[in-house]
C-alpha positions in Angstrom: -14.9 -24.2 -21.6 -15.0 -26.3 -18.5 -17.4 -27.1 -16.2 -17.5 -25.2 -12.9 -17.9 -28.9 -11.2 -14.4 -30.0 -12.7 -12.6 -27.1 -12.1 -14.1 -27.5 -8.5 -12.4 -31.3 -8.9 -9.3 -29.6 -9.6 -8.7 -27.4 -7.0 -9.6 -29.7 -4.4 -7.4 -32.6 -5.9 -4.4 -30.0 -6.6 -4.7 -28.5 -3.0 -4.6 -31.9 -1.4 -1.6 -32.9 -3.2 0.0 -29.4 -2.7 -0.9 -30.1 1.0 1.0 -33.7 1.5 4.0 -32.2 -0.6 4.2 -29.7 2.1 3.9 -32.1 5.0 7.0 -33.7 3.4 8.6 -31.2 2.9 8.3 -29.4 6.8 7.6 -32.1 8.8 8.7 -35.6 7.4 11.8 -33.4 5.5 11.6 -36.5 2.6 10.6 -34.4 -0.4 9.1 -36.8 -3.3 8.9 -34.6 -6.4 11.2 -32.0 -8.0 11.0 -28.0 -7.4 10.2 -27.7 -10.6 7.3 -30.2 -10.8 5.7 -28.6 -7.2 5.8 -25.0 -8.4 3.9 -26.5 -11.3 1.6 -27.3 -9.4 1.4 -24.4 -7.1 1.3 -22.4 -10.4 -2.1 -23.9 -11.6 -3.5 -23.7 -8.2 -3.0 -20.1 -7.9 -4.6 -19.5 -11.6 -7.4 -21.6 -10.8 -8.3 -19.8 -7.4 -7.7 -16.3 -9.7 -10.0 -17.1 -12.2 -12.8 -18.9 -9.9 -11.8 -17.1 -6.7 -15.6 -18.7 -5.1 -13.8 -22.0 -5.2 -10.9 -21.6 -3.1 -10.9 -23.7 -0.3 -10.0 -22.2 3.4 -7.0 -25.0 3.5 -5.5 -23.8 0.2 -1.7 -23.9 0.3 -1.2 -20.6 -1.7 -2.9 -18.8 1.4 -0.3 -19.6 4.3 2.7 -17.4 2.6 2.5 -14.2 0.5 -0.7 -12.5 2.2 -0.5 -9.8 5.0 -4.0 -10.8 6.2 -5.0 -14.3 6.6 -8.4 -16.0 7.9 -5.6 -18.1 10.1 -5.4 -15.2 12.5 -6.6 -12.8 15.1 -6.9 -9.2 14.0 -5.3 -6.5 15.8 -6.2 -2.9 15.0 -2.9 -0.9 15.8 -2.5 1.7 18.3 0.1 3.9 16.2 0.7 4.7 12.4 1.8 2.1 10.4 3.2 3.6 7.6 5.3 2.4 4.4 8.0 4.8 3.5 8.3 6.9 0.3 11.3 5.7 -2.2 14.2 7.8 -3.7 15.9 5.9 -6.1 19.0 8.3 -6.7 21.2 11.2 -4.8 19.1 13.9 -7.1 15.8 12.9 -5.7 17.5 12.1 -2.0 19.2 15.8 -1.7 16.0 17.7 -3.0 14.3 15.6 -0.1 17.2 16.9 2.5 17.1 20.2 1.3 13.6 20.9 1.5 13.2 19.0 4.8 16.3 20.8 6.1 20.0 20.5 4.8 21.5 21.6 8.6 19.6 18.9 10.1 20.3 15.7 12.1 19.6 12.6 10.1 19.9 9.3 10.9 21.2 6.6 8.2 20.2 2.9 8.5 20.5 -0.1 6.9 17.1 -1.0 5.4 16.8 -4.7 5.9 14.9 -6.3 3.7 12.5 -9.0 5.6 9.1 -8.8 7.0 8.1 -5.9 9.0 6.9 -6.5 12.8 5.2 -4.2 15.7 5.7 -5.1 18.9 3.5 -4.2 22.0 5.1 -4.4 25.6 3.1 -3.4 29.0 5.2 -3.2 31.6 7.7 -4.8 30.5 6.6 -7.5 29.2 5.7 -8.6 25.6 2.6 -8.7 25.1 1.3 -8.9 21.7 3.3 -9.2 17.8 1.8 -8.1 15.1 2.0 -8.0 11.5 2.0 -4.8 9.5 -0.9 -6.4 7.4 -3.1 -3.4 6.1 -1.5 -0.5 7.8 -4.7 -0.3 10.0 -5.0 -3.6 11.0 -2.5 -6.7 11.1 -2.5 -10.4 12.2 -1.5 -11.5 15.7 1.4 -13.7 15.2 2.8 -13.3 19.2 3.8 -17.0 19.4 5.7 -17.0 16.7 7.0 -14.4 17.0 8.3 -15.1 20.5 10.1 -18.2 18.8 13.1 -16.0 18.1 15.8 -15.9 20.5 17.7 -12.2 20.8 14.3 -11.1 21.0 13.6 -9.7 24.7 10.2 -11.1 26.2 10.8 -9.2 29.7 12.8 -5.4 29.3 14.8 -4.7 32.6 13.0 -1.4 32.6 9.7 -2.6 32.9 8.6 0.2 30.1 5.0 0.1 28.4 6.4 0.6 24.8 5.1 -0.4 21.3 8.5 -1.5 18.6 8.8 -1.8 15.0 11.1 -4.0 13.7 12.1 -6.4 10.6 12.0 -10.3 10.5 15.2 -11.7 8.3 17.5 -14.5 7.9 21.0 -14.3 7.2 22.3 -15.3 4.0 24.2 -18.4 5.6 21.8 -19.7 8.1 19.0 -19.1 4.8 21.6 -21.5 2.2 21.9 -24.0 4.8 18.2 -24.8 5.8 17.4 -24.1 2.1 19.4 -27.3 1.1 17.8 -29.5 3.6 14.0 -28.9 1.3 15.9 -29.1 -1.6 16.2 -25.3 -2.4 12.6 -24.6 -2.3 12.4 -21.2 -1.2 13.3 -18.3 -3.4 15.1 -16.5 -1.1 15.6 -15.1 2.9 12.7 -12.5 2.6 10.2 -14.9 1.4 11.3 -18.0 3.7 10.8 -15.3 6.8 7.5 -14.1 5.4 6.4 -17.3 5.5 7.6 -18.3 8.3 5.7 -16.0 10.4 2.4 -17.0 9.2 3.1 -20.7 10.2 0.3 -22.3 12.0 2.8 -23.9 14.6 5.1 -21.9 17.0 7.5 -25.2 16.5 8.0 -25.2 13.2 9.0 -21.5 13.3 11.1 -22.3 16.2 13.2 -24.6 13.9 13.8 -21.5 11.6 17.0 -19.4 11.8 15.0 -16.1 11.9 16.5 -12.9 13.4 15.0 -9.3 14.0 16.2 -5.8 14.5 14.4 -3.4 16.1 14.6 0.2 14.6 12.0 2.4 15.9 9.7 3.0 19.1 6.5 4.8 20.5 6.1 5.6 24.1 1.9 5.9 24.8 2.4 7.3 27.7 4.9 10.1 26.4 8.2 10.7 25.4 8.6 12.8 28.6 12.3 14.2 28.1 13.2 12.0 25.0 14.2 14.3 22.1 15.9 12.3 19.5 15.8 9.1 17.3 19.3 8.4 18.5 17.8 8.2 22.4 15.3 5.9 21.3 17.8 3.8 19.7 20.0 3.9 22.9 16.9 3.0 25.1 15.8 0.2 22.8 19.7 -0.9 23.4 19.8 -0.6 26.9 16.6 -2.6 27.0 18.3 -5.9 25.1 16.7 -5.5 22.1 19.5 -6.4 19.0 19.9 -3.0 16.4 21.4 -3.2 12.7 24.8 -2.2 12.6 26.3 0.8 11.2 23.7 3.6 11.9 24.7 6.6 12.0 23.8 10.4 12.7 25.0 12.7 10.0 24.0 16.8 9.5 21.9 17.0 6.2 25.2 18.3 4.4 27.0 15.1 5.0 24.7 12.6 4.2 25.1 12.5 0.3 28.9 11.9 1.4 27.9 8.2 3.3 25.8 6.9 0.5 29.0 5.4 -1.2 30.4 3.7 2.2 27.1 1.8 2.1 26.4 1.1 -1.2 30.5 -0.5 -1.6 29.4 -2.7 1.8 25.8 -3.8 1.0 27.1 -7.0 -0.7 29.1 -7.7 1.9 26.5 -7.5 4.3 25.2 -11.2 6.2 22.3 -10.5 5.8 19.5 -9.0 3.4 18.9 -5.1 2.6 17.4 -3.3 -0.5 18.8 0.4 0.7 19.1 3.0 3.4 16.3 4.4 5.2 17.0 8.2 6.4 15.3 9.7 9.0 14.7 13.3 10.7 16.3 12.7 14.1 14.2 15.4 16.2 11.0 13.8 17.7 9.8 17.2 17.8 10.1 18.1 14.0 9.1 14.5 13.1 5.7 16.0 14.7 5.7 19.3 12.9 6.4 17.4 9.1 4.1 14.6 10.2 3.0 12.3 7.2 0.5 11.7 4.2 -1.8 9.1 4.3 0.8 6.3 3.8 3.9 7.5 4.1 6.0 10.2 6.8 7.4 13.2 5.5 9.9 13.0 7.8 12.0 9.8 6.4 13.1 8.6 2.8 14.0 4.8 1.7 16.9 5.3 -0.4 17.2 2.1 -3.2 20.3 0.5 -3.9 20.8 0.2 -8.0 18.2 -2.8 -9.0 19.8 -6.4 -9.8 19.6 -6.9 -13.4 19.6 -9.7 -15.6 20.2 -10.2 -19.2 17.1 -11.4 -21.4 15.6 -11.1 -24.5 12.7 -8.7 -25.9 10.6 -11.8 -27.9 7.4 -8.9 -28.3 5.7 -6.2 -27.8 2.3 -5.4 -27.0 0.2 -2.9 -25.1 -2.1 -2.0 -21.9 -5.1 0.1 -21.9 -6.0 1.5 -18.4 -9.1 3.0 -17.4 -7.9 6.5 -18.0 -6.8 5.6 -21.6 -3.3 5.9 -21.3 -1.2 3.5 -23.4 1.8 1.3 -21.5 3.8 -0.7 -24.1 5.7 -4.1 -22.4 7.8 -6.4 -23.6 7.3 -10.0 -23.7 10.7 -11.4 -22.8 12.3 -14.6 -22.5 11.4 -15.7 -18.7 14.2 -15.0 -16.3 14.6 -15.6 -12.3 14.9 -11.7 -10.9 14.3 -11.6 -7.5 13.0 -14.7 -6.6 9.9 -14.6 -9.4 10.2 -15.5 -12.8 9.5 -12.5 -15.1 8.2 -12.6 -18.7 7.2 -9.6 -18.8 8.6 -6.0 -18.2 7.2 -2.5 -18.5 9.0 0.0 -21.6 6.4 3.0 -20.0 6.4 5.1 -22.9 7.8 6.1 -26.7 10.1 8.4 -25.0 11.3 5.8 -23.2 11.9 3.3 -26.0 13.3 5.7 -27.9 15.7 6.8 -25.5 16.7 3.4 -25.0 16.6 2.2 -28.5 14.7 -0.9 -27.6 12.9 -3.4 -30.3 11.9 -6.6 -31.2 14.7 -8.8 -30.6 17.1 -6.6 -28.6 19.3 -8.6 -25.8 18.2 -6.4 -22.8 19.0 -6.1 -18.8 15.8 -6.2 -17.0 15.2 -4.9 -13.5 12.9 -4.6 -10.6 12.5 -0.7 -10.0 11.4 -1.2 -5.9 11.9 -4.7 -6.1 8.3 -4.9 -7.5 8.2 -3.6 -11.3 10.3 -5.6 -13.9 11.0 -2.6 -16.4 13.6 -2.6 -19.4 17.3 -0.5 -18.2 19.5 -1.4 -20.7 19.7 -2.5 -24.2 23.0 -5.0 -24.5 22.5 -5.7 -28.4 20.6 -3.5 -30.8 17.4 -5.1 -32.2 17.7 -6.8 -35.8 14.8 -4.4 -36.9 14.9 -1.5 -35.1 13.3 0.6 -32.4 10.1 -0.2 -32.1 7.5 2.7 -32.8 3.7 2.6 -31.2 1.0 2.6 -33.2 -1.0 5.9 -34.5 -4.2 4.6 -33.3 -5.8 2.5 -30.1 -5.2 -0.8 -30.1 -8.8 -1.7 -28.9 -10.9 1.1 -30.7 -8.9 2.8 -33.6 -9.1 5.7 -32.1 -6.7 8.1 -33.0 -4.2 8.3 -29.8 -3.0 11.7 -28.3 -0.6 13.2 -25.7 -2.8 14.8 -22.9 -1.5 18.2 -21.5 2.3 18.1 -20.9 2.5 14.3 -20.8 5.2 12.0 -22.1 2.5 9.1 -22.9 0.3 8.6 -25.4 -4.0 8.4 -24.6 -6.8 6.6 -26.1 -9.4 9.7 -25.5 -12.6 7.8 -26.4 -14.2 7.1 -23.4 -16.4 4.2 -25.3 -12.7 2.3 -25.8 -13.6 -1.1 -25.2 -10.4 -1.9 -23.3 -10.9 1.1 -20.9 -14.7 0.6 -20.5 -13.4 -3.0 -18.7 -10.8 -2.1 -16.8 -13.0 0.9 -15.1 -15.1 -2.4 -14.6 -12.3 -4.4 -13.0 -11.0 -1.9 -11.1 -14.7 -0.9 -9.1 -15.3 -4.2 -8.5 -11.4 -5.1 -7.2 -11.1 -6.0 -4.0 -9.5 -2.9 -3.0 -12.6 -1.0 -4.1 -16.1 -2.4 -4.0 -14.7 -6.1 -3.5 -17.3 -8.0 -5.7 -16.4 -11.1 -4.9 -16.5 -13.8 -7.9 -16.5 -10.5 -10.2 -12.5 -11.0 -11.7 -10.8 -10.1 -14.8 -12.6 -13.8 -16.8 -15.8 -13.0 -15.5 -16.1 -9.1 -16.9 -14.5 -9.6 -20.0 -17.4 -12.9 -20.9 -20.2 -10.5 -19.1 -18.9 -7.5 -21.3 -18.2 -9.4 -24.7 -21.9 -10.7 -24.6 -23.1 -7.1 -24.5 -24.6 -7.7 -19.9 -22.3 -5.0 -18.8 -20.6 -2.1 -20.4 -20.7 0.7 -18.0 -20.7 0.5 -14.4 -24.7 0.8 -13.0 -25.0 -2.4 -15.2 -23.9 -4.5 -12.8 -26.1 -3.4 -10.9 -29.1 -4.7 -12.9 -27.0 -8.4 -13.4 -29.7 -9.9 -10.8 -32.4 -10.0 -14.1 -30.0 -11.9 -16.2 -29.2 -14.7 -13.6 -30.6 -17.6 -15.3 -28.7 -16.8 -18.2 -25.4 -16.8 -16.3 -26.0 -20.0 -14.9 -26.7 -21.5 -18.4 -22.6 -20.5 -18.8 -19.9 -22.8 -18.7 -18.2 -22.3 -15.5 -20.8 -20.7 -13.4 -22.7 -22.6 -11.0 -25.5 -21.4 -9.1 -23.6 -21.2 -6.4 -20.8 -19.4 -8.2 -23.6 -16.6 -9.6 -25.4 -16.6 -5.8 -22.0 -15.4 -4.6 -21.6 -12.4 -7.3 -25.2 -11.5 -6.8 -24.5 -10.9 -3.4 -21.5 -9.3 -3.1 -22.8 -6.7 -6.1 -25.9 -5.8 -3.7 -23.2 -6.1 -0.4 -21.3 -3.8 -2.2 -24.4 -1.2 -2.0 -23.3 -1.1 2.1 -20.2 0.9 1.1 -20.1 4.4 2.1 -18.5 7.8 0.4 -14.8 6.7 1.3 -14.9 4.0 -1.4 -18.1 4.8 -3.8 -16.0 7.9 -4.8 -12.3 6.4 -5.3 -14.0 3.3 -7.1 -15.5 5.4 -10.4 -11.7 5.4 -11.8 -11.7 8.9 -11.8 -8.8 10.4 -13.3 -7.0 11.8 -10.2 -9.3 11.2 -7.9 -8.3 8.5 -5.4 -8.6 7.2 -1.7 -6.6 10.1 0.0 -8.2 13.0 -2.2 -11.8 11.4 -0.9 -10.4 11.5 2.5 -9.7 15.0 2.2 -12.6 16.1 0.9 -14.3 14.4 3.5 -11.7 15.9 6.5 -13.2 19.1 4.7 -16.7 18.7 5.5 -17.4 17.5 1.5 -18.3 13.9 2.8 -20.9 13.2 -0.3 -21.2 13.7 -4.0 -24.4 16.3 -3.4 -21.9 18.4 -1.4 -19.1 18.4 -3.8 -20.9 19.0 -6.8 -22.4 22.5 -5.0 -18.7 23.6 -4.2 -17.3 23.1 -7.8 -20.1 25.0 -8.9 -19.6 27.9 -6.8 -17.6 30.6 -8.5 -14.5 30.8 -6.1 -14.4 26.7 -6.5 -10.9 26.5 -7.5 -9.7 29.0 -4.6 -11.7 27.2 -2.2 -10.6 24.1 -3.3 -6.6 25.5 -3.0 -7.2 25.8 0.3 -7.3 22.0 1.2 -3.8 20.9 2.0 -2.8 18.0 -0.2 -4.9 18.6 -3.5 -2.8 20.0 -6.1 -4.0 22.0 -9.6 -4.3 18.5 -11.3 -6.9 17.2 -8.8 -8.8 20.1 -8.5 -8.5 20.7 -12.1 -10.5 16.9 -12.1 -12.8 18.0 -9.6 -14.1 20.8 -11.5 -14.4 18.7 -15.1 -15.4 15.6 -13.7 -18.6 17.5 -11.3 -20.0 19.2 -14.0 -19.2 16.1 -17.0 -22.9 15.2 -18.2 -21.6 11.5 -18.9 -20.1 11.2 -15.0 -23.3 12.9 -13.5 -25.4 10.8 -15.3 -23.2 7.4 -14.0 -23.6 8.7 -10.2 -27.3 9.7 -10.6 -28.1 6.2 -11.5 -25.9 4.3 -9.2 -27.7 6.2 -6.5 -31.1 5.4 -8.0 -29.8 1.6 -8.0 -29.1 2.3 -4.4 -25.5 2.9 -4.0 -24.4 5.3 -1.5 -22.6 8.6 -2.0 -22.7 9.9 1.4 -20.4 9.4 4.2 -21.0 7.4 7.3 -20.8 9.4 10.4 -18.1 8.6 13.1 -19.7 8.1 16.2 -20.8 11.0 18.2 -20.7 11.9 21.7 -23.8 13.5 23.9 -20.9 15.7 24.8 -20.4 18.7 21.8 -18.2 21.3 23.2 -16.6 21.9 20.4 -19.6 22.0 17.8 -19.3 24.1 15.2 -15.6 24.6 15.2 -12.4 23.5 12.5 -9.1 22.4 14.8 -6.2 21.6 13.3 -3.3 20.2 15.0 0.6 20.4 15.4 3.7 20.2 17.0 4.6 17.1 19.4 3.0 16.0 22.1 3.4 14.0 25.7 -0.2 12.9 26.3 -1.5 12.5 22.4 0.5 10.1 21.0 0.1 9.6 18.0 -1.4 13.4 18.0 -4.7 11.7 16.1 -5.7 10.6 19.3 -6.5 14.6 20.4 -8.1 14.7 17.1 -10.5 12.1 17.5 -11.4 13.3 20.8 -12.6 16.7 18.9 -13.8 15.2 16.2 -16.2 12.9 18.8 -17.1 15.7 20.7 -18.3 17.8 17.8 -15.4 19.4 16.2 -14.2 19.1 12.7 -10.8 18.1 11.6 -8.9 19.8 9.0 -5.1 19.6 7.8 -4.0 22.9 7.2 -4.5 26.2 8.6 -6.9 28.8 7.0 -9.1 31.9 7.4 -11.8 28.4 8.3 -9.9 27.0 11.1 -11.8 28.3 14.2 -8.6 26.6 16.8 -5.2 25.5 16.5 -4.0 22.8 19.1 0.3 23.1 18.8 2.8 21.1 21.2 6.5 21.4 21.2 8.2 22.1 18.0 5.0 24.0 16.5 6.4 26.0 13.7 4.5 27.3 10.3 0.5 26.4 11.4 1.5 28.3 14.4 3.0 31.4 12.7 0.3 31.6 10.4 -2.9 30.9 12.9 -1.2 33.5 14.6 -1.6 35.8 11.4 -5.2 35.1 11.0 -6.1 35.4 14.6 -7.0 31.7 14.7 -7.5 30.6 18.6 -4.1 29.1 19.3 -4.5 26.2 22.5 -1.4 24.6 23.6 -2.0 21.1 25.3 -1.5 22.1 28.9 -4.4 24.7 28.1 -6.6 21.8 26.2 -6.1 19.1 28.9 -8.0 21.9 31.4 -10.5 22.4 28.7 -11.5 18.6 28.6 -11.2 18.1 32.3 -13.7 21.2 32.4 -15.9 19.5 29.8 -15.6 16.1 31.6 -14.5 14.6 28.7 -11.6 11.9 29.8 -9.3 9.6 27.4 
């Protein structure tokens, strides 16, 4: 194993040269190695920083493109939902959608472009501030560059205060042609305008053919007499701002009927898409459906069939998640899909191999299901020996695997499964859990193979063993200072993410934040409801947790093995309690449950009226039930209001709450 010092030579010497290949490439445009031999070197850069993330250095070339949030930029916390969109993938899934949303309906159909999404913030008229999408919550400021692009308005004739989303592309022309000047480096128009926006220096971008279309728009200081998507769309027109072509507004019963149009034109189109996007065209119901935690429930991307390529199955093997179930892939023979090279790709299940009649040595056609998944569609020629079958037992433990409940896949059940025991380990201490920096995939499986960690809490005692880790190839004292500290930072992290990061079967980010909207904001508090005896009724009552989640709730409170984990992670100091949102001396509404619904002209986005009760003393819930003490409804209130109204719930409408804070003196 190498030294930690000469893989510390390495990166530095690799992002140097990475670094002057680049200034070459942009700037002197004289290019002195082959593709092939820079994304070489890119390749072991990027492996390097994966395995010994502690010695990245802040100039590293693999950090200007392909990350939403860079150290490069100012952070902007957005002042409206940034949400993704929820994916159909064919008419079946796409009707059920319009017929439970409404099939008599106005929809709109648009073109979903496929380049680099972009909010836009004007005051008055004038552009203000660009920002990236970056976490949903918070993005990078990118205005400058952003500005850089030419149809984009920087001053709107009607002097409007008005926040836009939009997407970044690059037409399939203008991409080719200043591809070939840097010798075909980029993949393709979505990366090169991904990129492009994270550049350091508003000239450089300028010299890059980018475009934008603008598709959507929020009004924070009300919609006023605005009804409709399509008057946005003809406001954000009037205003200069350049729209995809080709949207269109369709009843419900005729939007099935369009797909085809589109799908015969998308390979015709100039410029990039991926699919439709359609949307609910009343503002007023968008507010009644409102959205999940990531997604609206009032639009659908709709996803053209995947490109596929033709390949070859050279193995199969198998991963082991946390939760036991089994995933066979195939090991093809690399291919470029969609501007990555993919060696492997995902055959989900038996069912699904059997189905397909794939094997060892079958010529295949390989996709990417969402443009991110490479998975197995087709089987050209029949494999020399068959469809492959999975084994009887685990992989990792010999356990004997099952199929849980009414599931198509296969389970390793023993919870001791060496395979699952380290990826619960990898995925508490990922970044999107309780980021332990230094802490990757290389470092858990050495720590877990020489018998330091098995279960979680013993990474928590790591700090005793710290000599010995330094006496390991590859860990420097430095290297081991940073894991130290970032397993005892990690103690800082509240309920929200303690929760979520156990790898609890069913039991994620947006059922913690439920719980929590509920009142159940620590582990204490949720183990005494499950052990009441109307649990599971109770726990029906909490809009968005289904009979598999609660059915985890119940096992998982009263599992001896998972009490026993959380008791002594809280003994080693890790939290299991909530942090408080901060509180006003005001409480007028202590003591009470609102929920909220309908649209609004002074609460936009509505979660603005909902953090002024929650501030003030009130508690937030999603649904309405015999609990909720108020109901605040705007226009197009429809169901919550129907059935507050059955439970005698106090029903406020915002004219009504508007004189209630003004009586409080509580302003916004």
């Amino acid at each position: 194993m190498e030294s930690e010092e000469s893989i510390s030579k390495r990166i530095k010497k690799l992002t140097k040269e990475i670094n002057s290949h680049n200034e070459r490439y942009y700037k002197d445009n004289s290019p002195s190695i082959s593709d092939q031999e820079y994304d070489s070197l890119f390749s072991e850069l990027k492996k390097l920083e994966k395995d010994h993330p502690h010695l990245s250095l802040k100039n590293s070339p693999t950090k200007s493109v392909g990350s939403d949030l860079t150290n490069q930029f100012t952070k902007f916390k957005h002042q409206i939902p940034v949400l993704s969109l929820e994916n159909t993938y064919n008419l079946e899934e796409l009707s059920d959608w319009i017929i439970k949303t409404g099939i008599d309906l106005e929809y709109s159909v648009e073109w979903k472009i496929d380049g680099a999404s972009m909010i836009l913030y004007y005051e008055n008229g004038i552009l203000e501030t660009c920002v990236t999408r970056g976490s949903g919550g918070i993005g990078d400021v990118v205005t400058e560059n952003v500005k850089t692009i030419k149809s984009l308005p920087q001053n709107l004739k009607s002097k409007l205060s008005i926040t836009v989303r939009g997407e970044i592309f690059m037409n399939f022309a203008e991409f080719e042609e200043f591809n070939e000047e840097f010798g075909g480096k980029f993949a393709n128009p979505r990366n090169l305008a991904a990129g492009s926006i994270k550049q350091k220096d508003p000239n450089e971008v300028a010299k890059r053919p980018l475009r934008i279309f603008l598709y959507d728009a929020f009004l924070p200081k009300g919609r006023k007499k605005i009804q409709t998507h399509f008057e946005i769309l003809k406001i954000l027109k009037d205003d200069g701002f350049p729209l995809a072509p080709d949207t269109e507004i369709l009843s419900g019963k005729d939007v099935l009927g369009k797909i085809k149009k589109y799908n015969d034109r998308k390979d015709k189109m100039p410029f990039p898409v991926d699919g439709l996007v359609i949307k609910v065209n009343s503002l007023a119901l968008r507010d009644s459906l409102g959205e999940t935690s990531h997604s609206p429930r009032w639009a659908r991307a709709f996803k053209f069939d995947a490109l596929l390529k033709e390949t070859v199955i050279e193995e199969i093997d198998f991963a082991i998640g946390r939760t036991g179930k089994i995933t066979p892939r195939a090991k093809v023979t690399p291919i470029a899909l969609g501007g990555t090279t993919v060696t492997y790709a995902t055959l989900h299940n038996q069912d699904y191999i059997d189905t397909l009649g794939a094997g060892i040595g079958a010529k295949v056609l390989i996709s990417k299901r969402g443009e991110i998944i490479p998975a197995v569609e087709k089987i050209v020629q029949a494999p020399p020996k068959g469809v492959f079958k999975l084994p009887t037992n685990c992989p990792s433990c010999k356990s004997k695997l099952t199929k849980v409940d009414d599931s198509v896949d296969f389970f390793c059940t023993n919870r001791a499964c060496p395979e699952r025991e380290k990826n619960t380990l990898i995925f508490y201490c990922s970044k999107k859990q309780m980021n332990i920096e230094g802490l990757g995939e290389r470092q858990i499986e050495i720590f877990y193979e020489l018998g330091w960690i098995k279960k979680i809490p013993d990474l928590y005692s790591l700090h005793k063993l710290k000599d010995k880790i330094q006496a390991l190839d590859g860990f420097g004292e430095k290297s081991v200072q940073i894991i130290l500290a970032s397993i005892e930072k990690s103690k800082e992290k509240d309920f929200r993410f303690t929760l979520p990061s156990l790898g609890l079967n069913e039991i994620g980010p947006k059922v913690t934040e439920i719980l929590i909207e509920q009142a159940i904001d620590s582990w204490e508090k949720l183990v005494n409801l499950c052990n009441q005896s109307e649990a599971e009724k109770e726990l029906e009552t909490f809009h968005g947790i289904g009979p598999r989640t609660i059915a985890a709730l119940l096992f998982y409170t009263k599992d001896k093995e998972t009490k026993q984990m959380v008791k002594q992670l809280m003994s080693l100091g890790v939290r299991f309690t909530s942090d408080e949102k901060e509180k006003s001396d005001i409480q007028p509404f202590l003591g009470q449950s609102w929920c909220v619904t309908g649209s609004f002209e002074n609460f936009q986005p509505r979660d603005i009226a909902m953090d002024i009760i929650t501030k003030h003393g009130g508690r937030k819930v999603s649904s309405v039930s015999s609990k909720t003490t108020h109901l605040l409804y705007g226009t197009g209130a429809g169901s919550k209001l129907e059935k507050a109204n059955e439970l005698g719930v106090i029903t406020i409408n915002e004219n009504d709450f508007l004189q209630l804070l003004k009586k409080e003196g509580i302003s916004f």
